[in-house]
C-alpha positions as a Markdown table, in Angstrom:
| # | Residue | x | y | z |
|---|---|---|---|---|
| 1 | Unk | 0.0 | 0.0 | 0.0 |
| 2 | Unk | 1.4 | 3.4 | -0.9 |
| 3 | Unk | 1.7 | 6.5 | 1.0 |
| 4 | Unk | -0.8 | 8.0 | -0.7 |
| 5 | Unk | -3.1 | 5.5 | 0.0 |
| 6 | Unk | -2.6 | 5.1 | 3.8 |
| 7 | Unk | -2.7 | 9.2 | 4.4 |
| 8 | Unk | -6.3 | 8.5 | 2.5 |
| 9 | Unk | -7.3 | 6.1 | 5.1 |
| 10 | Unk | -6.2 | 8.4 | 8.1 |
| 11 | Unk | -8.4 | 11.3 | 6.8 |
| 12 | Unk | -11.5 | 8.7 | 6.4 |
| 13 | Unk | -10.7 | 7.8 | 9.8 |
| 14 | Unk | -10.8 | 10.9 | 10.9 |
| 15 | Unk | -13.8 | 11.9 | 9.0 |
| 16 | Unk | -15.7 | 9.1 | 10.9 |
| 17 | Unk | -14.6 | 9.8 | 14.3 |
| 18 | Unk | -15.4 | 13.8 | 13.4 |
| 19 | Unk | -19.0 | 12.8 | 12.1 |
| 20 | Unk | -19.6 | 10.2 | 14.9 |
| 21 | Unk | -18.2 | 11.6 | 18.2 |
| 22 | Unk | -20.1 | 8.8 | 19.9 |
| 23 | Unk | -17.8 | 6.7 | 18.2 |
| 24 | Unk | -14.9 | 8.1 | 19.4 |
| 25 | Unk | -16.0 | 8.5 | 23.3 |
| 26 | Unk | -16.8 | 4.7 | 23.2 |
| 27 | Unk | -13.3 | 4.0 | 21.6 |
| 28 | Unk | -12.0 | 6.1 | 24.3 |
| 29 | Unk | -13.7 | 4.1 | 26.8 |
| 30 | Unk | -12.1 | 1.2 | 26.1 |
| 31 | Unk | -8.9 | 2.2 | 25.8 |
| 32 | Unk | -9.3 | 3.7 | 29.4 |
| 33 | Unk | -11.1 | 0.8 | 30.5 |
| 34 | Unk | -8.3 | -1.7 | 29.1 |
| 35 | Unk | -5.2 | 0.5 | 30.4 |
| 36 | Unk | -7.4 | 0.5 | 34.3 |
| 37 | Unk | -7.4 | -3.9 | 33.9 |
| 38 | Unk | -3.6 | -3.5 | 32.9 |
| 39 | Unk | -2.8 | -1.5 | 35.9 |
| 40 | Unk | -1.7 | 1.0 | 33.9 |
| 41 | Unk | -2.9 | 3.4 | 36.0 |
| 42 | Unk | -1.8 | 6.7 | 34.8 |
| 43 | Unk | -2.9 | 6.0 | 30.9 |
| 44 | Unk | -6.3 | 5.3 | 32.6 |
| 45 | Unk | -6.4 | 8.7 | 33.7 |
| 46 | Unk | -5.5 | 10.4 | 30.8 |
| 47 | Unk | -7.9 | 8.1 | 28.9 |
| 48 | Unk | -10.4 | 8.8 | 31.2 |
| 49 | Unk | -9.7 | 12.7 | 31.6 |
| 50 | Unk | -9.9 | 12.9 | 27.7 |
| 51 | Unk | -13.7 | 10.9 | 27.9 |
| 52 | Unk | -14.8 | 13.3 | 30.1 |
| 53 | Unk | -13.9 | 16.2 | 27.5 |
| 54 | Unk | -15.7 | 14.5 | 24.8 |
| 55 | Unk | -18.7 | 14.4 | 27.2 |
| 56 | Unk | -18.5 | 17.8 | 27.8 |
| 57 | Unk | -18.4 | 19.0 | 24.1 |
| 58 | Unk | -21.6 | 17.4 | 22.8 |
| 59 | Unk | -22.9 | 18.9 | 26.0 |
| 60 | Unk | -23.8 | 15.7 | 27.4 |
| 61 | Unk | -23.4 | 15.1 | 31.6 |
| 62 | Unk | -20.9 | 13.1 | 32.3 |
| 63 | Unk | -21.2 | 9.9 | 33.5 |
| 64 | Unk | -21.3 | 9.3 | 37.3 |
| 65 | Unk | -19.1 | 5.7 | 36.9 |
| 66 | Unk | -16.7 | 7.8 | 34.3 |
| 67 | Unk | -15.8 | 10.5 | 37.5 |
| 68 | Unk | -15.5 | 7.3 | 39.9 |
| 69 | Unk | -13.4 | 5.5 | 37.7 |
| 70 | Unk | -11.1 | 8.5 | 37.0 |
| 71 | Unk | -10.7 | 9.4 | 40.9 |
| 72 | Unk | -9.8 | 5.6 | 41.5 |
| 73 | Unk | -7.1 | 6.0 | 38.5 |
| 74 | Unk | -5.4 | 9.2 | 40.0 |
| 75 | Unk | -5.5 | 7.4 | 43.3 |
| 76 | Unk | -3.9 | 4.2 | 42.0 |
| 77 | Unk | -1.4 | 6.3 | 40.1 |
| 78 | Unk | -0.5 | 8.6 | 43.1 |
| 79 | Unk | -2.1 | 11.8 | 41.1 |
| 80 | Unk | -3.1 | 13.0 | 44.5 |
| 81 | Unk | -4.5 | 16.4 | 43.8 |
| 82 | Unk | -6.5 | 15.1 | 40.9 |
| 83 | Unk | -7.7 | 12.2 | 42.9 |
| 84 | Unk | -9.1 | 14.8 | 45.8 |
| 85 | Unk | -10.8 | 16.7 | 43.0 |
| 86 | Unk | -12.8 | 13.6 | 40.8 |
| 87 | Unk | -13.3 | 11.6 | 44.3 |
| 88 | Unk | -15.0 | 14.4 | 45.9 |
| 89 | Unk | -17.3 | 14.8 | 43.1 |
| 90 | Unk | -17.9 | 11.1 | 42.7 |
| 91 | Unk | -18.4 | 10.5 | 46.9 |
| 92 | Unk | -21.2 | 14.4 | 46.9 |
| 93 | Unk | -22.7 | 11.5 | 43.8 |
| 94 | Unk | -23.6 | 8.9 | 45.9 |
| 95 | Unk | -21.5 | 9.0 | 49.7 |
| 96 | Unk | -20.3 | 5.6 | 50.1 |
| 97 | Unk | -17.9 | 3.9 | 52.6 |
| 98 | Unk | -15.8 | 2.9 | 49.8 |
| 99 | Unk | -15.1 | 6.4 | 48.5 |
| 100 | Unk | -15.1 | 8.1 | 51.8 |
| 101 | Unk | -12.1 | 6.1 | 52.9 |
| 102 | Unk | -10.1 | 6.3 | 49.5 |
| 103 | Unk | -11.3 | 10.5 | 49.8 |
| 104 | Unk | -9.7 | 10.1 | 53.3 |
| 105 | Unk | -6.6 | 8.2 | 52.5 |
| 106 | Unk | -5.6 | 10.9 | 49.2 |
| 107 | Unk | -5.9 | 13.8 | 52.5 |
| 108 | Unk | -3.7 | 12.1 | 54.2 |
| 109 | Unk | -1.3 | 11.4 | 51.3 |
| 110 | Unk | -1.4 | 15.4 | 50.7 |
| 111 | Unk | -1.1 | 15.5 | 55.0 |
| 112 | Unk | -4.4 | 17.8 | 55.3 |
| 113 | Unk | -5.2 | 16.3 | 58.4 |
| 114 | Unk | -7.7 | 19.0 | 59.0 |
| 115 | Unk | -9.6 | 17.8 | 56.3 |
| 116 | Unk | -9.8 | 14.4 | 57.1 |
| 117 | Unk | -11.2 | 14.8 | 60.6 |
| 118 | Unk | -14.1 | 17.1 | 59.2 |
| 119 | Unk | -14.2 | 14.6 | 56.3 |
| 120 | Unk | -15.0 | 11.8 | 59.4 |
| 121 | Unk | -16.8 | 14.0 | 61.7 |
| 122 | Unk | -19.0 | 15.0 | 59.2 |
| 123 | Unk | -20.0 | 11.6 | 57.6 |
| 124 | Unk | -20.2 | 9.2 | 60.9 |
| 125 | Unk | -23.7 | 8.2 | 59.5 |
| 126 | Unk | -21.4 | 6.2 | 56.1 |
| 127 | Unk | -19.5 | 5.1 | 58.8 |
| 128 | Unk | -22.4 | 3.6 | 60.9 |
| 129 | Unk | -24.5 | 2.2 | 57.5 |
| 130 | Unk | -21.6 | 0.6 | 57.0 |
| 131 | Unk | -21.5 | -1.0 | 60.6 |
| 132 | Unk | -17.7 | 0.7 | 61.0 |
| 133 | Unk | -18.5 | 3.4 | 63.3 |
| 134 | Unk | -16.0 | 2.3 | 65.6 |
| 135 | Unk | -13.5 | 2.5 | 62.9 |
| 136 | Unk | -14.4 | 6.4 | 62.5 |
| 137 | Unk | -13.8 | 7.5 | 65.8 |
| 138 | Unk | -10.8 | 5.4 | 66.3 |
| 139 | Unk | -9.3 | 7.5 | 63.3 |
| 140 | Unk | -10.6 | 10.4 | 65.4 |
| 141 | Unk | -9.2 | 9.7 | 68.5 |
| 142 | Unk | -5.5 | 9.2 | 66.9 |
| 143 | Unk | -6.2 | 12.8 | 65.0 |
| 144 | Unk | -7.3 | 14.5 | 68.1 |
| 145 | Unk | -4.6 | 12.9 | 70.7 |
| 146 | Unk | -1.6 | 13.8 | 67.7 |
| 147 | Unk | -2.9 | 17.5 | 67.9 |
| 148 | Unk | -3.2 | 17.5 | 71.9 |
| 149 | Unk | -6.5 | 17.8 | 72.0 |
| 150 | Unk | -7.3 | 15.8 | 75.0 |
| 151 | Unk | -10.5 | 16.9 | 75.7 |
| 152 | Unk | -11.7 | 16.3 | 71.9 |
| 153 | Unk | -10.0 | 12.8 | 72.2 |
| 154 | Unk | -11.7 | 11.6 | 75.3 |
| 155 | Unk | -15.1 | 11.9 | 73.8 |
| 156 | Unk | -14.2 | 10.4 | 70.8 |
| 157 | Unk | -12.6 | 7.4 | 73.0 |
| 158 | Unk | -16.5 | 7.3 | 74.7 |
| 159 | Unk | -17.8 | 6.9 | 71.4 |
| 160 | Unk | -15.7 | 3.5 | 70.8 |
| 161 | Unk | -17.8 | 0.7 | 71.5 |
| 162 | Unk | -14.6 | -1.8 | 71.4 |
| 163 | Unk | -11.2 | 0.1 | 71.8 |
| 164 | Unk | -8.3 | -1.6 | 70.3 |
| 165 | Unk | -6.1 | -2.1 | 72.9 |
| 166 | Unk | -3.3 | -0.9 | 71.4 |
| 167 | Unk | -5.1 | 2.5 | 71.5 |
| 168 | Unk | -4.9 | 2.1 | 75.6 |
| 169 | Unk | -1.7 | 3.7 | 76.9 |
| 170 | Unk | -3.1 | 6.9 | 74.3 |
| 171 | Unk | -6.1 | 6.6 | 76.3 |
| 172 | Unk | -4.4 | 6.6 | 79.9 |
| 173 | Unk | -2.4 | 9.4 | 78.5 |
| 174 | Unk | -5.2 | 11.2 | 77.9 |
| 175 | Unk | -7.0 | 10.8 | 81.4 |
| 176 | Unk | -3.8 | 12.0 | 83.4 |
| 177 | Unk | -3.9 | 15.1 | 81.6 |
| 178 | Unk | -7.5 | 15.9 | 82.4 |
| 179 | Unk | -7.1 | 14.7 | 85.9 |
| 180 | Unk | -9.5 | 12.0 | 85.3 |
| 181 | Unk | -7.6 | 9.7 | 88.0 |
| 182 | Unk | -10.3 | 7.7 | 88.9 |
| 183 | Unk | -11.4 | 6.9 | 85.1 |
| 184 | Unk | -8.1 | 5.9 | 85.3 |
| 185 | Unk | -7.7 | 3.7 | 88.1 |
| 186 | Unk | -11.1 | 1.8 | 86.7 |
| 187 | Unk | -9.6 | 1.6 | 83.3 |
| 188 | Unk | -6.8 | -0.1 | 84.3 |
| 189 | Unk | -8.3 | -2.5 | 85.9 |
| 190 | Unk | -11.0 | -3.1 | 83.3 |
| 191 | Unk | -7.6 | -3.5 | 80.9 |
| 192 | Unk | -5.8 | -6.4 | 83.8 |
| 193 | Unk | -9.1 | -8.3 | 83.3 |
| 194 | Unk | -8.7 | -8.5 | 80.0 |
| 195 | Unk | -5.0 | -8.9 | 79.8 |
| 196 | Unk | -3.5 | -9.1 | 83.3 |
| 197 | Unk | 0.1 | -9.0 | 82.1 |
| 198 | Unk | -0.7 | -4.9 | 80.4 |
| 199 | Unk | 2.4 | -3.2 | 81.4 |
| 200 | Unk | 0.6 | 0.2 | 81.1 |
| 201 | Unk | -2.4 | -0.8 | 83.5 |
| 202 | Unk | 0.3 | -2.4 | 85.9 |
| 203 | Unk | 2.6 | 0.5 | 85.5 |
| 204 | Unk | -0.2 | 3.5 | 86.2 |
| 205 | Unk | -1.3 | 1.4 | 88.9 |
| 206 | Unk | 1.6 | 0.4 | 90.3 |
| 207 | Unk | 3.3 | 4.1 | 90.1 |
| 208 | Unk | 0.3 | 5.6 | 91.7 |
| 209 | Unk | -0.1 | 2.9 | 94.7 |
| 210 | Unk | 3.5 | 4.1 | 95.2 |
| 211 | Unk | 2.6 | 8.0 | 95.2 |
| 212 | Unk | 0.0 | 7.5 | 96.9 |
| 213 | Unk | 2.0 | 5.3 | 99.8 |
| 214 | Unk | 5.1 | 7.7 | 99.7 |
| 215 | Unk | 2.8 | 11.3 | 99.9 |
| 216 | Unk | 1.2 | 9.8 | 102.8 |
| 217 | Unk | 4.1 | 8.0 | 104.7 |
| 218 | Unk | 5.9 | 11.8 | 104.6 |
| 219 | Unk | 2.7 | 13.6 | 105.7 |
| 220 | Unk | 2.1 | 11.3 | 108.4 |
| 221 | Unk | 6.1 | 11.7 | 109.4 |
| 222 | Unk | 6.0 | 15.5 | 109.3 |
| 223 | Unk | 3.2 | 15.4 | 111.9 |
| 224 | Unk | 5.2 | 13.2 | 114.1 |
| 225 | Unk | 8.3 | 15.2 | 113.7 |
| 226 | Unk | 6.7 | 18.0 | 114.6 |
| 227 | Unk | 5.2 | 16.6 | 118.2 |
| 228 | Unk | 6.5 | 13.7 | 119.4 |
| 229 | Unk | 4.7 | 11.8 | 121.9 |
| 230 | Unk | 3.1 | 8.7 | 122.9 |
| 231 | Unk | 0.1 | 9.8 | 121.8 |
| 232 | Unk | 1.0 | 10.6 | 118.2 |
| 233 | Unk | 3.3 | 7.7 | 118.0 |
| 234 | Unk | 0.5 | 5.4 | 118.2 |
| 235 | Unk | -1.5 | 7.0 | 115.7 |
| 236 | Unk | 1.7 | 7.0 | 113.4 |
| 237 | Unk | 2.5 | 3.4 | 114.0 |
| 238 | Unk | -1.0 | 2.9 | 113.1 |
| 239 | Unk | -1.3 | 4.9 | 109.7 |
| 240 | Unk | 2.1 | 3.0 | 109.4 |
| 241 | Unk | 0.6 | -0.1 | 108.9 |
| 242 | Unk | -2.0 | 1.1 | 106.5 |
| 243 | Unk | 0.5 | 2.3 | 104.5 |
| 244 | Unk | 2.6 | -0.3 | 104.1 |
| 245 | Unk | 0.0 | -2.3 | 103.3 |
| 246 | Unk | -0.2 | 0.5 | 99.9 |
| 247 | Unk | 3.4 | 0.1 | 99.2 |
| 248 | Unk | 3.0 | -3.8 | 99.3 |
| 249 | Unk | 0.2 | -3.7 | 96.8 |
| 250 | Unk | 2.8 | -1.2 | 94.6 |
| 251 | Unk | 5.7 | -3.9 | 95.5 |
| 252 | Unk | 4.1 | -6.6 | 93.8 |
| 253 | Unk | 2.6 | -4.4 | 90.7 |
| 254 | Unk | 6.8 | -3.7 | 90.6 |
| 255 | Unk | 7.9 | -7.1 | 90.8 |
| 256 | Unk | 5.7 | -8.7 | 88.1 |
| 257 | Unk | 6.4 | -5.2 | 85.9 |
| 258 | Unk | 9.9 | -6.4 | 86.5 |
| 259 | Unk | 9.4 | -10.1 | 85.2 |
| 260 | Unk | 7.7 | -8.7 | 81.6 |
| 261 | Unk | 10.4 | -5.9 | 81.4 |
| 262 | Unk | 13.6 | -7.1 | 83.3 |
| 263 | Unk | 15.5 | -4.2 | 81.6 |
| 264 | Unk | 13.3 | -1.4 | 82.8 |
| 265 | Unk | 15.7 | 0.7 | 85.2 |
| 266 | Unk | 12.6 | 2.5 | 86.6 |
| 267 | Unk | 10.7 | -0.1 | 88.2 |
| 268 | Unk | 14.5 | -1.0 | 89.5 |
| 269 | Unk | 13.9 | 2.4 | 91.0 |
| 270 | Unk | 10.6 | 2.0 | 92.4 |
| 271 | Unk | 11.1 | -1.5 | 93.7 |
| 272 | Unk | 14.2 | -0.2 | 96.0 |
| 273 | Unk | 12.5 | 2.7 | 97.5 |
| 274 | Unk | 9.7 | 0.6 | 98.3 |
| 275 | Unk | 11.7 | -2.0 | 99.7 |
| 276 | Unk | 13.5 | 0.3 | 102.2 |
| 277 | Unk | 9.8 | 1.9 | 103.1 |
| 278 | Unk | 8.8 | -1.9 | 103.9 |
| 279 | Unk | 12.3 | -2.3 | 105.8 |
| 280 | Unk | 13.4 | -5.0 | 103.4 |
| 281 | Unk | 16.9 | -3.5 | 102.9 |
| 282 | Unk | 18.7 | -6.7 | 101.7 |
| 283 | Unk | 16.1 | -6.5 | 98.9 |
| 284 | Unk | 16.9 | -3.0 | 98.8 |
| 285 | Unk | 20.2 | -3.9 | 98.2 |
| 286 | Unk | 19.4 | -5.9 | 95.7 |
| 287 | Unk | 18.0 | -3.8 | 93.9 |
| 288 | Unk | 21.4 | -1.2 | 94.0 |
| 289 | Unk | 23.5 | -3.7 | 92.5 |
| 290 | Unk | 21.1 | -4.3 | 89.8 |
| 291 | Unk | 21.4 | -0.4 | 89.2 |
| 292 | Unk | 24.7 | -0.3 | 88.8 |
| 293 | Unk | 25.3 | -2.7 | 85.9 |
């Protein structure tokens, strides 16, 4: 076939895709759909991108699965910015779990974290249809304890109906800097029913028998100190025992802390002040030369 004849065959070509632009948006459709199978994920887009400009010059809407397809081609091709703008029009189309959380994933890709909590806060009903409403304010919770915002995180924690426990030393975290102490106390304990070897129940715990031990053994000193008598002797000796009854409870918290973490330096620490509140100084002792490896 000669030149001549080939060029001829391009202009016919040409002349049918020009007089039957339907023809050439299903043409385009397959090539977009084929390049999407192949993984070919950037091709997709551009096919897709140049089917949504054929659309739009006979005037015609475009498709809702055409904008859905080319927001799942810009995500899968790491088009970021172009994924944001077709997924948001696809998910305003018809607000589905599956878009909301590839919509949610390209904000965090282009770390607009902002976004992504209204994008949650704002849509907990997909969430719940989708019986992952849990999931939602788990996401929140890790948004709002990143940023600090305690207060913000706690409630979203409430709203959890089965925290992952992973999420638990966040959660502790949280209650200490609200003052929630007695959340916290429960909440550890709730946790060592679950899993009674939790180092971060056992630790809190443990660390605030201690405080709570230590505060009171130097108040109660301080008053004897200051009049000493038989009188107040007996009341110390008293308190005494109550209190080492606190630093035994924090002893064995220590000791077990110490079995599931035999590196940890600081319940070392703990365990040898305790000891030489209880009087145990060969344990105390113990304890020193551990310290000084």
């Amino acid at each position: 076939m000669n030149k001549l004849s080939i060029l001829s065959i391009i202009v016919v070509l040409a002349g049918m895709f020009a007089c039957n632009p339907m023809k050439k948006i299903e043409t385009t459709q397959t090539l977009a759909y084929s390049a999407y199978q192949d993984g070919n994920y950037a091709e997709a887009l551009t096919q897709y991108e140049q089917l949504m400009k054929l659309y739009k010059e006979q005037s015609k809407d475009v498709p809702y699965d055409i904008i859905v397809k080319a927001g799942k081609a810009a995500f899968n091709s790491k088009n970021f910015d172009k994924a944001k703008e077709y997924l948001t029009q696809a998910f305003e189309g018809n607000k589905t779990y599956e878009l909301l959380k590839m919509l949610i994933d390209t904000y965090k890709q282009l770390d607009e974290t902002r976004m992504v909590k209204g994008l949650i806060s704002d849509n907990i009903s997909v969430y719940e249809k989708a019986d992952k409403k849990d999931e939602a304010y788990t996401e929140l919770f890790k948004i709002d304890y990143t940023a600090g915002n305690f207060e913000d995180a706690y409630n979203d924690y409430q709203n959890i109906s089965n925290p992952d426990m992973d999420l638990f030393p966040e959660y502790l975290k949280v209650l200490n800097e609200l003052g929630k102490k007695d959340e916290a106390q429960k909440a550890c304990k709730t946790m060592l029913v679950k899993d009674e070897n939790s180092i971060p129940a056992l630790e809190w715990l443990a660390v605030s028998e201690y405080n709570k031990a230590e505060d009171w053994y130097k108040s109660e000193m301080a008053k004897y100190n200051k009049n000493k008598n038989a009188t107040t002797y007996a009341y110390l000796r008293r308190d005494l025992k109550k209190i080492s009854a606190i630093f035994r409870l924090a002893r064995d918290k220590f000791v077990k802390l110490r079995k599931l973490d035999p590196d940890n330096k600081t319940y070392i620490k703990y365990l040898k002040n305790t000891y030489l509140r209880l009087d145990m100084k060969d344990k105390a002792k113990e304890m020193d030369t551990l310290l000084e490896k």
